[in-house]
Biopython code that builds the backbone (N, CA, C, O; Angstrom):
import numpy as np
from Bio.PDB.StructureBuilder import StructureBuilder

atoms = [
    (1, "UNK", "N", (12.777, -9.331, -24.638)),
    (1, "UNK", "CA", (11.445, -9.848, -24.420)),
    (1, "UNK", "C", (10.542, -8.699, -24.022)),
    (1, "UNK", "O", (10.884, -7.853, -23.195)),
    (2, "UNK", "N", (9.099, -8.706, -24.793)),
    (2, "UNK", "CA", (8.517, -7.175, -24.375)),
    (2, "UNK", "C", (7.675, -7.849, -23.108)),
    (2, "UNK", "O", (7.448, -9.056, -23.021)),
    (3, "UNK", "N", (7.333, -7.034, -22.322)),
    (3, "UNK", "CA", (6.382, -7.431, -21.254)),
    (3, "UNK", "C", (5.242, -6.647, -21.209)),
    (3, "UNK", "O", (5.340, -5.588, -21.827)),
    (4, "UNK", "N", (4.210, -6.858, -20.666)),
    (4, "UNK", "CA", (3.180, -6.373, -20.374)),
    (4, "UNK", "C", (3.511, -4.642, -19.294)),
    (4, "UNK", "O", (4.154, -4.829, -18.261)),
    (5, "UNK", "N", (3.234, -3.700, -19.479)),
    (5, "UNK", "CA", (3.681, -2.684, -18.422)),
    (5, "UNK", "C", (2.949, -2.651, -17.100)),
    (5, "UNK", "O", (1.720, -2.725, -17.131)),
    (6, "UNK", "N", (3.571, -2.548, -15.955)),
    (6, "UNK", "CA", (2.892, -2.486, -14.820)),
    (6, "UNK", "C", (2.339, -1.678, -14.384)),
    (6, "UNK", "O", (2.670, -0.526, -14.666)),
    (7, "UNK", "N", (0.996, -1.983, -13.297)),
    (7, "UNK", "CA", (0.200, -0.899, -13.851)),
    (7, "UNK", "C", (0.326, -0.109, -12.507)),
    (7, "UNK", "O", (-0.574, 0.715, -12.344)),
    (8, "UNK", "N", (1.313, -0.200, -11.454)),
    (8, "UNK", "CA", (1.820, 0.446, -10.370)),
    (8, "UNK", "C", (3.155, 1.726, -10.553)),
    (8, "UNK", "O", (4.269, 1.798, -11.072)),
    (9, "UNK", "N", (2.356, 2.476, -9.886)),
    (9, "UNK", "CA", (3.378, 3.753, -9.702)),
    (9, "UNK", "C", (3.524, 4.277, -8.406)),
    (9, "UNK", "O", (2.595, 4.706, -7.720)),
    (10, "UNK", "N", (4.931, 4.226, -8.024)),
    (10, "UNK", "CA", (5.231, 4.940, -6.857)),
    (10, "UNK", "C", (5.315, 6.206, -7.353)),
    (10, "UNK", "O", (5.476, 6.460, -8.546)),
    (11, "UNK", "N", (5.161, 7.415, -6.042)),
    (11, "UNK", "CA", (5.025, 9.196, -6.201)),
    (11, "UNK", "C", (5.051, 9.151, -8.039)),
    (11, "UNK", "O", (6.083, 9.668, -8.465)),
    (12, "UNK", "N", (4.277, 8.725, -8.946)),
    (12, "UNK", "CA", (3.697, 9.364, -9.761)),
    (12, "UNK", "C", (4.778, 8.169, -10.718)),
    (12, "UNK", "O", (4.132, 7.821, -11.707)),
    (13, "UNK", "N", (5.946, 7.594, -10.698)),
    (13, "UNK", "CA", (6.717, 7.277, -11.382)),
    (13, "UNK", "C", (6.310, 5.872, -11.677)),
    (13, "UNK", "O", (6.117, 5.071, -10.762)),
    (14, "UNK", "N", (6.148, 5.490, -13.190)),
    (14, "UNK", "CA", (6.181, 3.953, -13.013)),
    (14, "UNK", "C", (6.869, 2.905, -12.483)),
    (14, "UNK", "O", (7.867, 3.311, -11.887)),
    (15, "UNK", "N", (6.767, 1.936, -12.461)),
    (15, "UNK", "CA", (7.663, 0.864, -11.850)),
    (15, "UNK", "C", (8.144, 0.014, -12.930)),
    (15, "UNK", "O", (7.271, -0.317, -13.732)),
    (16, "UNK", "N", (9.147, -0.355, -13.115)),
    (16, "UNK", "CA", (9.845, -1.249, -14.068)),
    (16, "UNK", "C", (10.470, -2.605, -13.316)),
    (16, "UNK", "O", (10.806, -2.491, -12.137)),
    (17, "UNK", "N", (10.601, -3.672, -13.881)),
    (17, "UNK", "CA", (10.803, -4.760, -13.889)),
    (17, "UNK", "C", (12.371, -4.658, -13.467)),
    (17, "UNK", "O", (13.261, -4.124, -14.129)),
    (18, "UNK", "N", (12.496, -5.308, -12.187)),
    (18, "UNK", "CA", (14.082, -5.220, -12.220)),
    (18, "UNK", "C", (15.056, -6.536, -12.763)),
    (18, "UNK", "O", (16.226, -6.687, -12.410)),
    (19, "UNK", "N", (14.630, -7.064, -13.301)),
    (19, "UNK", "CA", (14.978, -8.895, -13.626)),
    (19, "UNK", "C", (13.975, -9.424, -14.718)),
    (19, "UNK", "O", (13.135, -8.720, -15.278)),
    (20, "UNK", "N", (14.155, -10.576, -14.909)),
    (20, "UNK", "CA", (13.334, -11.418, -15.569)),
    (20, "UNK", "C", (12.172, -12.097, -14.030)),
    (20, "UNK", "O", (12.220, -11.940, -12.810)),
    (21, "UNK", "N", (11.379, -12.747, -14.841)),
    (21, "UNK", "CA", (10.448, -13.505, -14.054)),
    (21, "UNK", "C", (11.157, -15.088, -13.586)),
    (21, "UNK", "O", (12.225, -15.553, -13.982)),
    (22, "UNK", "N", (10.491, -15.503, -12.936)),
    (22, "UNK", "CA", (10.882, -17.110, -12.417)),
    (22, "UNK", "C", (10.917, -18.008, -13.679)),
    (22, "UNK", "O", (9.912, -17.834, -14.368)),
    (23, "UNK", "N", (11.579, -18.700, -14.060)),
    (23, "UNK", "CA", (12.506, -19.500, -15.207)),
    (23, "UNK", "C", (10.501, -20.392, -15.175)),
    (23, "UNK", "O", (9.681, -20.179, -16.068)),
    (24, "UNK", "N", (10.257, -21.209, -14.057)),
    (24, "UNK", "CA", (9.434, -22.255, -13.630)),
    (24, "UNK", "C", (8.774, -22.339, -12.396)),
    (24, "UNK", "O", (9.583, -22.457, -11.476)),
    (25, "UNK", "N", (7.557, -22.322, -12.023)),
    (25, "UNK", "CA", (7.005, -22.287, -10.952)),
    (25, "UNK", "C", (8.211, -23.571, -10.031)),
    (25, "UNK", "O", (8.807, -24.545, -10.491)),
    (26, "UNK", "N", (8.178, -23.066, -8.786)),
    (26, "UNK", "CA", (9.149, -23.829, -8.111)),
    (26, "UNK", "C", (10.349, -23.982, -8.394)),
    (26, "UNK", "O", (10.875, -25.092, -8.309)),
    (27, "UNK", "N", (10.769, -23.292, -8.642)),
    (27, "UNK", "CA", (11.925, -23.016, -9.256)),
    (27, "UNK", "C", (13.087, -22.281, -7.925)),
    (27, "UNK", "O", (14.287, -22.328, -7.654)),
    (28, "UNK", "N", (12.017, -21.725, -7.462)),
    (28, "UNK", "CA", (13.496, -21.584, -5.884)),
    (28, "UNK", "C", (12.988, -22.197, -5.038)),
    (28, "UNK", "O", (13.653, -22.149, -4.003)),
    (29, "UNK", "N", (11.574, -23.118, -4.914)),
    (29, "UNK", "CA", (11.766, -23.483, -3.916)),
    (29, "UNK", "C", (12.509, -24.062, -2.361)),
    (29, "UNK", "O", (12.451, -23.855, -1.149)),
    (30, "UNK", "N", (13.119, -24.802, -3.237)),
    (30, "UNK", "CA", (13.743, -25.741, -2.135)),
    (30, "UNK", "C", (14.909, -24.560, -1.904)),
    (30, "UNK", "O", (15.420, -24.512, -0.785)),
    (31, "UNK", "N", (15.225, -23.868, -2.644)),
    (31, "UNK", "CA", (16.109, -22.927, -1.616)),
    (31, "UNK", "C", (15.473, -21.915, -0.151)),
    (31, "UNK", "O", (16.019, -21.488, 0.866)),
    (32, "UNK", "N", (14.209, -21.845, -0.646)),
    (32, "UNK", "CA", (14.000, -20.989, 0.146)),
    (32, "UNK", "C", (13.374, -22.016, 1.425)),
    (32, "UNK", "O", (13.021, -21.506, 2.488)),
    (33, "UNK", "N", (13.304, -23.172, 1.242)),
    (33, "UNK", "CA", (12.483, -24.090, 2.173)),
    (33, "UNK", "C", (13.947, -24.822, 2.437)),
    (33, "UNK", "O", (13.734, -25.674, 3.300)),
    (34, "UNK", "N", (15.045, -24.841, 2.136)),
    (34, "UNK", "CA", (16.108, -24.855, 2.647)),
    (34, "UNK", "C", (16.700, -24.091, 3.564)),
    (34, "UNK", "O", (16.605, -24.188, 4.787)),
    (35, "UNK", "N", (17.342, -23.292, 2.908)),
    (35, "UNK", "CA", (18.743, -22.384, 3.102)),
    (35, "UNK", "C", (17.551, -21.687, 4.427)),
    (35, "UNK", "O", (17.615, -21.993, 5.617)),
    (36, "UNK", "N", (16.677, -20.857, 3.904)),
    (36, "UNK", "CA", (15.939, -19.854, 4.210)),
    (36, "UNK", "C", (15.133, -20.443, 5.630)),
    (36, "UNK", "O", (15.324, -19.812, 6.669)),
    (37, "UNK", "N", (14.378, -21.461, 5.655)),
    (37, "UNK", "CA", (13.764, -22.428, 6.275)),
    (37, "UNK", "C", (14.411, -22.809, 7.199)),
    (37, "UNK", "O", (14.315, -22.252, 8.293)),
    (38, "UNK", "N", (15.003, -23.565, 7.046)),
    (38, "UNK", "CA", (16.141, -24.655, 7.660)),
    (38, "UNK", "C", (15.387, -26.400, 7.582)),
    (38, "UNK", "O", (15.604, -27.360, 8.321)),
    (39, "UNK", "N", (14.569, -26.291, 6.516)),
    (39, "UNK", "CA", (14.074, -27.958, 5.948)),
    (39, "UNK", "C", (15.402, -28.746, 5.593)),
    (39, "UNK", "O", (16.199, -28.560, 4.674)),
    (40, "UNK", "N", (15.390, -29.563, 6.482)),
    (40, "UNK", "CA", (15.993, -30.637, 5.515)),
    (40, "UNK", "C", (16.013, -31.439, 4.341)),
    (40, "UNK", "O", (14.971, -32.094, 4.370)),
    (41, "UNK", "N", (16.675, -31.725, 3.309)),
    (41, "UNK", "CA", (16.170, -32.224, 2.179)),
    (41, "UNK", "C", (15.459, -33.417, 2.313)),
    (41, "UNK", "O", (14.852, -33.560, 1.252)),
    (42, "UNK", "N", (15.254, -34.204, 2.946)),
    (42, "UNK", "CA", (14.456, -35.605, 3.052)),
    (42, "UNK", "C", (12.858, -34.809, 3.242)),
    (42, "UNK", "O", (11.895, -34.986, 2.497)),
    (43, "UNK", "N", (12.915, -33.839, 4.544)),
    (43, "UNK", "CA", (11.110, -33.239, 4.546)),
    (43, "UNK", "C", (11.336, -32.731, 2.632)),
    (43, "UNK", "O", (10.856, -33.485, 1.784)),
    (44, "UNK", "N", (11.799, -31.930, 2.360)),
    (44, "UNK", "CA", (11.884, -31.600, 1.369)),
    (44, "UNK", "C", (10.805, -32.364, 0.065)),
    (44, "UNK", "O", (9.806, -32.080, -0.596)),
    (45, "UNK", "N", (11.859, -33.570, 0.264)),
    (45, "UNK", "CA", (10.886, -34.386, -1.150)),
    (45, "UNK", "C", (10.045, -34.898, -0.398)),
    (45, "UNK", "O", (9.062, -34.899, -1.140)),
    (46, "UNK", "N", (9.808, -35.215, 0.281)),
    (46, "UNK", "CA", (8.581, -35.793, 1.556)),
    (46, "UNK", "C", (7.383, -34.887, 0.371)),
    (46, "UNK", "O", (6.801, -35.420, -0.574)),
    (47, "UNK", "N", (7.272, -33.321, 0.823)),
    (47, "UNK", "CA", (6.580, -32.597, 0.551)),
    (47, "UNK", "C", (6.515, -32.883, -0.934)),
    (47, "UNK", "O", (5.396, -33.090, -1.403)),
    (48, "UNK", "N", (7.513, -32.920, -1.693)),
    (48, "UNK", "CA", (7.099, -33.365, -3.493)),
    (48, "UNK", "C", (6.294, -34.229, -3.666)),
    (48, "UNK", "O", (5.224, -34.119, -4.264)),
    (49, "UNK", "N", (6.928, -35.579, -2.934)),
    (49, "UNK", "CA", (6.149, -36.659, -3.328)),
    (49, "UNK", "C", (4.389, -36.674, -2.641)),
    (49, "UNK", "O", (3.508, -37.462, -2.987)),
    (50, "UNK", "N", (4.312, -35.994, -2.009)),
    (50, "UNK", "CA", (2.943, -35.929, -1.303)),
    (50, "UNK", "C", (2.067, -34.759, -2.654)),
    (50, "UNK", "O", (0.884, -34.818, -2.989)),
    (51, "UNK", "N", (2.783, -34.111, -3.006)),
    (51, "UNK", "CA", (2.406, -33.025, -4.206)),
    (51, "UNK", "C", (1.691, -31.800, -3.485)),
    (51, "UNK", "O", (0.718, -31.195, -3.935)),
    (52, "UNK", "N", (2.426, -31.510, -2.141)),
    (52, "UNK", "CA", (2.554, -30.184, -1.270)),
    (52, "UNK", "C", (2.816, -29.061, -1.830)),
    (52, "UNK", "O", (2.135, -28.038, -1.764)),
    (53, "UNK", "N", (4.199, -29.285, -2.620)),
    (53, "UNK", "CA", (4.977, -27.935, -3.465)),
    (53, "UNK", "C", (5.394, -28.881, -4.483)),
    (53, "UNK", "O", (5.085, -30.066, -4.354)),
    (54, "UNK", "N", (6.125, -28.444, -5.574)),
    (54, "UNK", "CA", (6.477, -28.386, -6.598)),
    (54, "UNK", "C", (8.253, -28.070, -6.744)),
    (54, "UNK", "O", (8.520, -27.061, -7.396)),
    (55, "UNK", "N", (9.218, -28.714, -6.290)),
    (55, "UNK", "CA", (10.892, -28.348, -6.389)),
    (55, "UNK", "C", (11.022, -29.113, -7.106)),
    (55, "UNK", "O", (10.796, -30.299, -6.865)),
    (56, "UNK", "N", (11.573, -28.505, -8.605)),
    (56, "UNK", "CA", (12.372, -29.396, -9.489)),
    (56, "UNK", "C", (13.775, -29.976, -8.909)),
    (56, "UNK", "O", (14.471, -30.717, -9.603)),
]
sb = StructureBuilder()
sb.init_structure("model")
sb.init_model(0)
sb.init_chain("A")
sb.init_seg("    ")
for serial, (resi, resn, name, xyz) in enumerate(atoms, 1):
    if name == "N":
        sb.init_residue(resn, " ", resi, " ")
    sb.init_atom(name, np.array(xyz, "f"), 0.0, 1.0, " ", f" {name:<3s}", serial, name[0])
structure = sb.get_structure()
């Protein structure tokens, strides 16, 4: 997949992409409002269904 080049350089060197991009917006959420957080999954969809964030 070609990408657009970034237009940041550290000491003179470009920067390259270390990965792909996010599959889908919200796409880690709930991990990171999990694991990371310590949300429980019930606040969790609380927040979906209110249309707060976005966790598939």
């Amino acid at each position: 997949v070609r990408v657009t080049a970034s237009p940041y350089h550290l000491d003179g060197r470009p920067v390259h992409p270390r990965g792909p991009a996010a599959y889908r917006v919200g796409e880690h959420t709930r991990a990171v409002l999990g694991d990371l957080l310590g949300y429980p999954p019930a606040r969790i969809d609380e927040l979906c269904r209110a249309g707060v964030i976005d966790a598939p």
